[in-house]
C-alpha positions as CSV (number, residue, x, y, z in Angstrom):
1,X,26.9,-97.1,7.1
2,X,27.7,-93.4,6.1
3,X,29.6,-95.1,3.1
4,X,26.9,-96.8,2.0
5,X,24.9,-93.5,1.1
6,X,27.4,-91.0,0.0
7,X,27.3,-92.3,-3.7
8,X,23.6,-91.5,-3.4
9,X,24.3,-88.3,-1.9
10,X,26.9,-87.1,-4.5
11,X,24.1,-88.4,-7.4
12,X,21.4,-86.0,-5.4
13,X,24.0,-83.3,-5.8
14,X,25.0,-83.3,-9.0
15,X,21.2,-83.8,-10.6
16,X,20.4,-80.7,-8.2
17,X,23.1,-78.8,-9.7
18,X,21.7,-79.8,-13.2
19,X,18.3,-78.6,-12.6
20,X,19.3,-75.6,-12.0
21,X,20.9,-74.4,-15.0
22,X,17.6,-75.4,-16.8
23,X,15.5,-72.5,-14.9
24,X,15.0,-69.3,-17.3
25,X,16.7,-66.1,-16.2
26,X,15.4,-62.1,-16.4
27,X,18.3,-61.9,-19.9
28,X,16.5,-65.2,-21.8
29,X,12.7,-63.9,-21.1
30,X,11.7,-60.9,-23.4
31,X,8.3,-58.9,-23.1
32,X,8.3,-59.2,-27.3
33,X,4.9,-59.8,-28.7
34,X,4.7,-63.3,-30.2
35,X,4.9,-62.8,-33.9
36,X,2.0,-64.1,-36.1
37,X,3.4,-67.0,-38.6
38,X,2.7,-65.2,-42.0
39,X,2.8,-67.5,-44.9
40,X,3.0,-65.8,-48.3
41,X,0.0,-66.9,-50.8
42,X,1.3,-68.7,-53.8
43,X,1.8,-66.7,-57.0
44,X,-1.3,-68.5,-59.3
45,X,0.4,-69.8,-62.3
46,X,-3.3,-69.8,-63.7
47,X,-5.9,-67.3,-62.3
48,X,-8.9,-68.8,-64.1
49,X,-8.5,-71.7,-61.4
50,X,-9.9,-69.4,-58.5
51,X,-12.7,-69.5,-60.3
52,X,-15.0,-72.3,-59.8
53,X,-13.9,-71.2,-56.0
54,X,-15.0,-67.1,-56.0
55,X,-18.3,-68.6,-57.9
56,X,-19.0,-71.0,-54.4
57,X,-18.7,-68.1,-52.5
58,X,-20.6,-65.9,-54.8
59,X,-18.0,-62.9,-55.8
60,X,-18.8,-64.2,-59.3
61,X,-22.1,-64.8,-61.0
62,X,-23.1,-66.5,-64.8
63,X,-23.5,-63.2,-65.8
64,X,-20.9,-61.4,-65.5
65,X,-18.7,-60.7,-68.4
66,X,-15.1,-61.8,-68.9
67,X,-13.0,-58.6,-67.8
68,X,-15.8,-58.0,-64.8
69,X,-14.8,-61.7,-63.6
70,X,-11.0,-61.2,-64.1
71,X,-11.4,-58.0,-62.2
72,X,-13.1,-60.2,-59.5
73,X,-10.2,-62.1,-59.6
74,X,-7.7,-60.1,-59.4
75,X,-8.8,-58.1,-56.5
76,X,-9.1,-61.5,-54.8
77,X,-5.2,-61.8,-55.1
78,X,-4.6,-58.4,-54.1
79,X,-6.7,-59.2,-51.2
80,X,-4.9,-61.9,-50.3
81,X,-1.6,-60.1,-51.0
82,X,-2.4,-57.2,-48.9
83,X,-3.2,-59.6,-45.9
84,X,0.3,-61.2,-46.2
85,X,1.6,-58.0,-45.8
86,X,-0.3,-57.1,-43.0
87,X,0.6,-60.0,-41.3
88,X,4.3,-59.8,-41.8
89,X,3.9,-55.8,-40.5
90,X,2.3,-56.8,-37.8
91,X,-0.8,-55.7,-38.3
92,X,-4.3,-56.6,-38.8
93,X,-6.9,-55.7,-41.1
């Protein structure tokens, strides 16, 4: 009768000896902040297409002239240049 379980036994070992190689030690566990995934904005190959979009939200009006809506623009990029960096630093503004 004892014969009849020990293959059962021996599978009950071996799994338990598998399980515990799977549990996460003190070296593998790290107190580092999770880091923020920072994607870098595209480099716009024509910045006249953010229009239509900064005029939606209202950073550009009708009247506005052409180097006030190109300055309007541009800062938009830096903006979202500067957050990129941020991000990637770690920080947030």
């Amino acid at each position: 009768m004892t014969n009849k379980y020990l293959p059962f036994i021996g599978l009950m070992l071996l799994a338990s000896c598998a399980n515990k190689g799977t549990e996460p030690t003190n070296d593998s566990v790290t107190n580092d902040p999770i880091q923020p995934v920072c994607s870098a904005p595209p480099a716009p190959q024509n910045i006249w297409k953010l229009e239509p979009m900064l005029k939606e939200k209202g950073l550009i009006t009708e009247d506005m002239t052409h180097s006030e809506k190109e300055q309007v623009i541009r800062d938009y990029i830096n903006k979202k240049n500067a957050t990129y960096i941020n991000c990637v630093k770690g920080t947030k503004k």
